[in-house]
Steps between C-alpha positions, in 0.01 A plus 500: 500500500813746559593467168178527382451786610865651464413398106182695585655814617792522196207470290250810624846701492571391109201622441476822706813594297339441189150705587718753663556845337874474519553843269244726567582849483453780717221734485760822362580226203141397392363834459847550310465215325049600458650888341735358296206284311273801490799724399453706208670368177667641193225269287317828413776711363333521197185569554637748772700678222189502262294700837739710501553570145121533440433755757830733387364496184164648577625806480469459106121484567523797585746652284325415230246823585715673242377258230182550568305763655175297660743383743531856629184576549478198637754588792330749684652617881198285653599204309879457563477610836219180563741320294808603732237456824398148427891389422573600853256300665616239316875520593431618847311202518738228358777670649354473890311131446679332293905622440531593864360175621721347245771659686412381817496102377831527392649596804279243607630268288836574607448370849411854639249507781164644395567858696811475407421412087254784563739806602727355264241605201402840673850610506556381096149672466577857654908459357310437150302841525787689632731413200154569246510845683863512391380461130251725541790791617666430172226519352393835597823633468450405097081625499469681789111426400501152411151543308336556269421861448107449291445853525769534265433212283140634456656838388742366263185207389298800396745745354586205216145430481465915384843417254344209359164673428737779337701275309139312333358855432819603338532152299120601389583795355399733765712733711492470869241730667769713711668519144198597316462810753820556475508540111159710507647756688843523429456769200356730840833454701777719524871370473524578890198194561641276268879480670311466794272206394842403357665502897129303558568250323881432581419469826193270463722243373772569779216427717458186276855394525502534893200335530600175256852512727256479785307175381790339380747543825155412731472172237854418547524539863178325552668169307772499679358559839226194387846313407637509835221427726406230239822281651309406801173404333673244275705348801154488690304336201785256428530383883152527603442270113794240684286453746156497404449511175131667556637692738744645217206531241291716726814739583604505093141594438492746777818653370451474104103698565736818685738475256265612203455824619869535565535407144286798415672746673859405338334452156221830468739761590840399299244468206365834518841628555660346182139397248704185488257217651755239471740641741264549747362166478853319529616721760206419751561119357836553610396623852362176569843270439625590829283197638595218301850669620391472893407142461827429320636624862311301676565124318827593511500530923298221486687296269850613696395302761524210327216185415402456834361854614547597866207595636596770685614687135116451387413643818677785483417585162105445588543759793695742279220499215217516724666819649555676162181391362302680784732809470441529127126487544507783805764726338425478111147318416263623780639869459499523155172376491344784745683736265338361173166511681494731846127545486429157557 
């Protein structure tokens, strides 16, 4: 019976060791090892860099007001400022449920405690809109506006629509009406009246001159301010895309609807400044290549990191664009939009 039960005993313990977890891994590893499943991938590069591509290219939709004119009176003040309104709700939205959360599960995923994961992301967050505030010095040191002046546009929209209406009369054979006055009384005006409707007229189109300098520097400065706070829209479409790929739709269409009137105010004013529709057109075009650009930054942190992406790097970069997207929307779209449209 003693070795019965000596057998008994060596047996139980053979199979204890087999049933056993010998390997299991601490709590700190499995939510490693949980993150590291969940982690974002760089499977959707390319649809990431067609987001982004898409939405910096809306600016040709609306660029291509100088090619046709229904698109003008199509964008009134109320419209792109409910245009500009609705994309910020939008990207204040994505930014504070879903990129900041993002941030927070990856620091998660890290093996961060949850308090801990979450100051983590609200440092990244407020470190994001301090460097977007940054851009936004620069860029006010190029436009010291940083909008887009409609009062002016409006002005120079119906001053070509009087040149135009001159130019068909003239084709048809008739004389424009200030002309036509002009010519009926000029047998009843001394030499004295006509050197001064002489002075008149030279300084009508010095007045011209200064005013098409006007559009065209405004134009100019307006693509190039677009340009630069364009950088972090890309990076946020292209990581926010990583991640989520609805996620990254929603933010590229959020993006590409404010980026049509942007495209506008690059395109209308270089056009009226030079009658050449193409130039406007490609420079507002060209305002919008700065994203694609940003996103090119931000697969090539991502990718630096090599194949298997810390997550700590992802949530860092979720933090940063959460930040800048909610600065962008308080210091450029919300503002701009009460400006467009201060009476409601």
């Amino acid at each position: 019976s003693s070795r019965f039960l000596s057998s008994h005993r060596q047996s139980a313990r053979s199979v204890a060791r087999v049933v056993r977890p010998q390997h299991l891994p601490s709590q700190p590893a499995r939510d490693r090892m949980a993150g590291e499943e969940a982690a974002p991938s760089l499977d959707n590069t390319g649809l990431a860099f067609g987001l982004v591509v898409a939405a910096g290219l809306s600016t040709g939709v609306g660029a291509a007001a100088v090619f046709q004119k229904r698109i003008v009176d199509i964008a009134s003040k109320q419209v792109l400022a409910a245009g500009l309104g609705f994309s910020g709700g939008v990207m204040l939205y994505v930014s504070f449920v879903e990129i900041f959360v993002k941030s927070q599960e990856s620091f998660e995923g890290h093996g961060k405690e949850a308090n801990d994961a979450y100051y983590c992301a609200t440092l990244c967050l407020f470190a994001g809109m301090l460097l977007l505030r940054l851009i936004s010095v620069c860029v006010h040191m190029l436009d010291k506006n940083h909008s887009c002046d409609l009062d002016v546009l409006d002005e120079a929209i119906k001053d070509n629509e009087k040149k135009e209406a001159a130019d068909a009369l003239e084709a048809a054979g008739g004389a424009p009406p200030q002309l036509a006055e002009e010519g009926n009384t000029a047998t009843q005006q001394e030499p004295k009246e006509k050197d001064a409707d002489g002075s008149k007229k030279e300084k009508a189109e010095r007045l011209e001159k200064q005013k098409q300098a006007k559009l065209q520097r405004m134009g100019l400065n307006t693509a190039a301010a677009i340009a630069i706070h364009n950088f972090p829209e890309g990076l946020a479409t292209f990581v926010a895309t990583l991640a989520e790929p609805s996620v990254g739709a929603t933010l590229a269409i959020a993006i590409g609807i404010h980026n049509i009137p942007e495209g506008l105010c690059v395109a209308l004013p270089i056009f009226y400044a030079t009658n050449n529709r193409w130039k406007g057109f490609l420079w507002a075009l060209l305002s919008g290549i700065s994203e694609p650009i940003g996103a090119f930054i931000g697969w090539c942190i991502i990718k630096s990191t090599g194949a298997d992406m810390s997550q700590i790097v992802y949530g860092v970069l979720f933090g940063l664009v959460a930040g800048m997207m909610i600065m962008i929307v308080i210091l450029e779209l919300l503002p701009t939009a009460y400006r467009y449209d201060p009476k409601d």
